[in-house]
C-alpha positions as CSV (number, residue, x, y, z in Angstrom):
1,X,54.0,2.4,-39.3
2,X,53.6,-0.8,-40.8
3,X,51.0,-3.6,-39.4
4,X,53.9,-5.5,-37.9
5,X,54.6,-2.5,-35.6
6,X,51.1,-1.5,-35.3
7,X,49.3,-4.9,-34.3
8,X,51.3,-5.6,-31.0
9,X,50.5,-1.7,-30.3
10,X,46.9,-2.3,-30.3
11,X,46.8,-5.3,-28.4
12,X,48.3,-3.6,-25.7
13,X,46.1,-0.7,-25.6
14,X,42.9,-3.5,-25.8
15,X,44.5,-5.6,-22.8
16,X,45.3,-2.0,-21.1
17,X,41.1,-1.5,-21.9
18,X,40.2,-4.9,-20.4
19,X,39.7,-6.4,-23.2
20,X,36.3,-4.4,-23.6
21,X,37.1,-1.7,-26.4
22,X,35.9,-1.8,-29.8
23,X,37.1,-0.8,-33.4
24,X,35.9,3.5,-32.1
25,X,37.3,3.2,-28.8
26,X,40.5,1.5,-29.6
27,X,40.9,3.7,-32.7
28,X,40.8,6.7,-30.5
29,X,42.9,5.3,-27.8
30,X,45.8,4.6,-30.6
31,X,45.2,8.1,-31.4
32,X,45.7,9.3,-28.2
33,X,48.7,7.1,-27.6
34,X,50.2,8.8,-31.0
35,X,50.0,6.2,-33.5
36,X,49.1,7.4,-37.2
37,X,46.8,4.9,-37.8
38,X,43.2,5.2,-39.7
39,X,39.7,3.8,-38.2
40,X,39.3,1.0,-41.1
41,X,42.9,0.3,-40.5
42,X,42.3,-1.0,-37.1
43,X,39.6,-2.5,-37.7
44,X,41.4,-4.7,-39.9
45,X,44.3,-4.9,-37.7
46,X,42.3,-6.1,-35.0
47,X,40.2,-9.2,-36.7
48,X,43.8,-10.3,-37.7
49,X,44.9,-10.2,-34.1
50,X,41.3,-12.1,-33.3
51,X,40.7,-9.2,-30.8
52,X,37.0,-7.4,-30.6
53,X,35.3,-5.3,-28.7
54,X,32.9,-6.5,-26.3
55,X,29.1,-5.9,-26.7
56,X,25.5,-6.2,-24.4
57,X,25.0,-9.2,-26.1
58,X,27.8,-11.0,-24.8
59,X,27.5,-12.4,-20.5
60,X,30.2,-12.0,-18.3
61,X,30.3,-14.9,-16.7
62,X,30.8,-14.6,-12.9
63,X,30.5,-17.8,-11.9
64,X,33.2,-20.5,-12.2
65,X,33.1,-23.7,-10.6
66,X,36.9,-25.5,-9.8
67,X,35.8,-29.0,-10.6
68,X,38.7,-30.0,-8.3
69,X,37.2,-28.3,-5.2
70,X,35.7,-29.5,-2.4
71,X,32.4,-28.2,-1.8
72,X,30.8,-26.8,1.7
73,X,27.2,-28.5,2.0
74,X,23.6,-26.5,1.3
75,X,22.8,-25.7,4.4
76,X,19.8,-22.8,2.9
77,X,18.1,-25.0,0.9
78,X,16.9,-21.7,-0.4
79,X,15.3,-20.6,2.8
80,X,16.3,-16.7,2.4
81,X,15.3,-15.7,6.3
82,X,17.0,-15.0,9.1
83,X,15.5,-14.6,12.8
84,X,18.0,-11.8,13.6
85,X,21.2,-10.1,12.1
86,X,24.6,-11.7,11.8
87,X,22.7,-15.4,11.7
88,X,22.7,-15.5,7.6
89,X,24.9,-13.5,5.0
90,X,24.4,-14.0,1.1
91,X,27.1,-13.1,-1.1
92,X,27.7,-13.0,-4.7
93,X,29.8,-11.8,-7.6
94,X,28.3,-9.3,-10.2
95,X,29.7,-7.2,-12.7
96,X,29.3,-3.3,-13.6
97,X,30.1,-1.8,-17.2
98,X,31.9,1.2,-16.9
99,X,33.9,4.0,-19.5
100,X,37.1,2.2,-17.8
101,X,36.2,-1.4,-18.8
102,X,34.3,-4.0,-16.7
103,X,34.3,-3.8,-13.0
104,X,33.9,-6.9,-10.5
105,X,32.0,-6.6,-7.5
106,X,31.6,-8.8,-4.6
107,X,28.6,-8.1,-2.2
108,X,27.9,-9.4,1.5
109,X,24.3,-8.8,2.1
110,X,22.7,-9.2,5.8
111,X,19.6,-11.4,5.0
112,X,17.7,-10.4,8.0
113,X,17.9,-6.5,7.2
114,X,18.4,-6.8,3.9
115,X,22.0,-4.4,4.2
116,X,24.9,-4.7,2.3
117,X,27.5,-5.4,5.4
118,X,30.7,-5.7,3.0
119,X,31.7,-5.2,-0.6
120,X,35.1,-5.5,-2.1
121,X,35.3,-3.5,-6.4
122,X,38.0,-5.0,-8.2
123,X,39.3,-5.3,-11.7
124,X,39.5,-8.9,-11.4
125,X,37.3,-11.8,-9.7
126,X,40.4,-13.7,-7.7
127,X,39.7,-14.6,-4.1
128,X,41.1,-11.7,-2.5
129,X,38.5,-9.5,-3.5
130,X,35.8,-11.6,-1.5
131,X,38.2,-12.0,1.6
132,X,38.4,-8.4,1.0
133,X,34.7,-7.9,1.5
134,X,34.3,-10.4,4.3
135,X,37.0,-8.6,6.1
136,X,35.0,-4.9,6.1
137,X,32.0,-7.6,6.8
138,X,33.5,-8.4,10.1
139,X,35.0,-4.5,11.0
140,X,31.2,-3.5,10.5
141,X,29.7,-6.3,12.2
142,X,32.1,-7.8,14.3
143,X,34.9,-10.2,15.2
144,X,32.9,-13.3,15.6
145,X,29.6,-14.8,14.8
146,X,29.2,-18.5,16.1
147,X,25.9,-18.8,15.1
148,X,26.3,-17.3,11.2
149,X,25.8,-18.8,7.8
150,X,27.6,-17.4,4.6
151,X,25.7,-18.8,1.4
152,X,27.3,-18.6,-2.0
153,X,26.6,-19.9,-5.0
154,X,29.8,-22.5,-6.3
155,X,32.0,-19.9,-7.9
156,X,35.6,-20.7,-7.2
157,X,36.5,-18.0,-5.4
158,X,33.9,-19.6,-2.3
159,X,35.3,-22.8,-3.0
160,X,38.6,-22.0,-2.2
161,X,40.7,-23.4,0.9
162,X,41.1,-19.0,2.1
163,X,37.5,-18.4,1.6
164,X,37.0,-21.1,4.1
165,X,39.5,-20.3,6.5
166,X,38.3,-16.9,7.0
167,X,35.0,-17.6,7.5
168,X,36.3,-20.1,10.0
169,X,38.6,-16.9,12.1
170,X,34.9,-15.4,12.7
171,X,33.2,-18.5,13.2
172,X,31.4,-18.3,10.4
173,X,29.7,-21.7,8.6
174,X,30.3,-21.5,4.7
175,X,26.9,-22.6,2.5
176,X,26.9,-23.4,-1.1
177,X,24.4,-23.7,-3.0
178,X,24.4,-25.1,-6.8
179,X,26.0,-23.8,-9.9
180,X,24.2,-20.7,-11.6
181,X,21.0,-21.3,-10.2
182,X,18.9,-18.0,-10.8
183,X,17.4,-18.9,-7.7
184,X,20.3,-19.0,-5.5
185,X,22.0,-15.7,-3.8
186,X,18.7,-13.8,-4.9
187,X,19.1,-11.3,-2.3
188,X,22.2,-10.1,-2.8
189,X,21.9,-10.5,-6.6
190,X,18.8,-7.9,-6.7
191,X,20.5,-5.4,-3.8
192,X,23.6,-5.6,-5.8
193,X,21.8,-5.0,-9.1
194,X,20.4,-1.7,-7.5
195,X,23.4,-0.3,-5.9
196,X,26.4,-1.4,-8.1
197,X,26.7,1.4,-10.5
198,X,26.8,3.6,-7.9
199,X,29.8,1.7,-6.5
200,X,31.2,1.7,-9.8
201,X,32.6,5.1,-9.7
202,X,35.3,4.2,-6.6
203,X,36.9,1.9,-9.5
């Protein structure tokens, strides 16, 4: 096959890979897929197309703030307590490598007993996925909370008009806290740091 054929081929396969594999990996896969093509061949093939594998020195970045958006006041001021359950729930967006490609995961951690009450694994970090987690959130915990706080850090995807809303149908108060800060979301960060390769394998 010639490289006209054979580029388009291999971008596919490293979109298919999500956008993770590298010259091996994406060799192999075109193998797989039945394309007679040699290792230094796509290694070439693939700096043309200005595609490359990623590596453990690159961050995923998880959070990205909508300059756009309105944002819900700090109403933690990084006061990570709680006097009882269901009165303040951390949640955060973290990321677990994986053979398939990178998986997203959005955790809802209980402050006061330090339990995960919802999580959502997704290929993708779009709002649904934390709706999804605030809705087994609510099936574990229940309907309505009029006395809860949900802190997040100022991703988007907590930013948005649904992430509000929902909250709001369990009576839940939305907290944000500032961009990035290492500080911010630490309990869920370090839980979700522990537990998320395990929830890795449902992806």
């Amino acid at each position: 096959m010639s490289d006209a054929v054979l580029t388009p081929e291999l971008v596919t396969l490293w979109k298919a890979n999500y956008c993770v594999y590298g010259v091996r990996k994406l060799w192999k896969s075109a193998r797989r897929a039945g394309l007679d093509i040699g290792r230094d061949q796509t290694g070439r093939l693939m700096r043309a197309a200005g595609i490359e594998g990623a590596t453990r020195s690159k961050r995923v970045k998880t959070t990205r703030p909508d300059p756009t958006a309105a944002r819900h006041p700090d109403l933690v001021k990084r006061e990570f307590s709680a006097t009882a359950p269901n009165r303040l729930w951390v949640t955060d967006l973290t990321f677990v490598p994986t053979w398939a490609g990178v998986a997203y995961v959005c955790f809802i951690v209980d402050v006061f007993s330090r339990m995960i009450v919802g999580w959502r694994c997704a290929s993708h970090m779009r709002t649904e996925m934390v709706l999804d987690a605030i809705e087994m959130a609510r099936w574990s915990r229940g309907r309505h909370h009029a006395d809860l706080r949900c802190h997040s850090d100022a991703g988007s995807q907590f930013t948005s008009i649904r992430y509000g809303e929902r909250l709001a149908e369990i009576g839940a108060t939305p907290s944000i806290g500032t961009v990035g800060d290492s500080y911010d979301c630490q309990s869920v960060s370090a839980r979700s740091r522990n537990d998320g390769v395990v929830l890795a394998g449902v992806f």
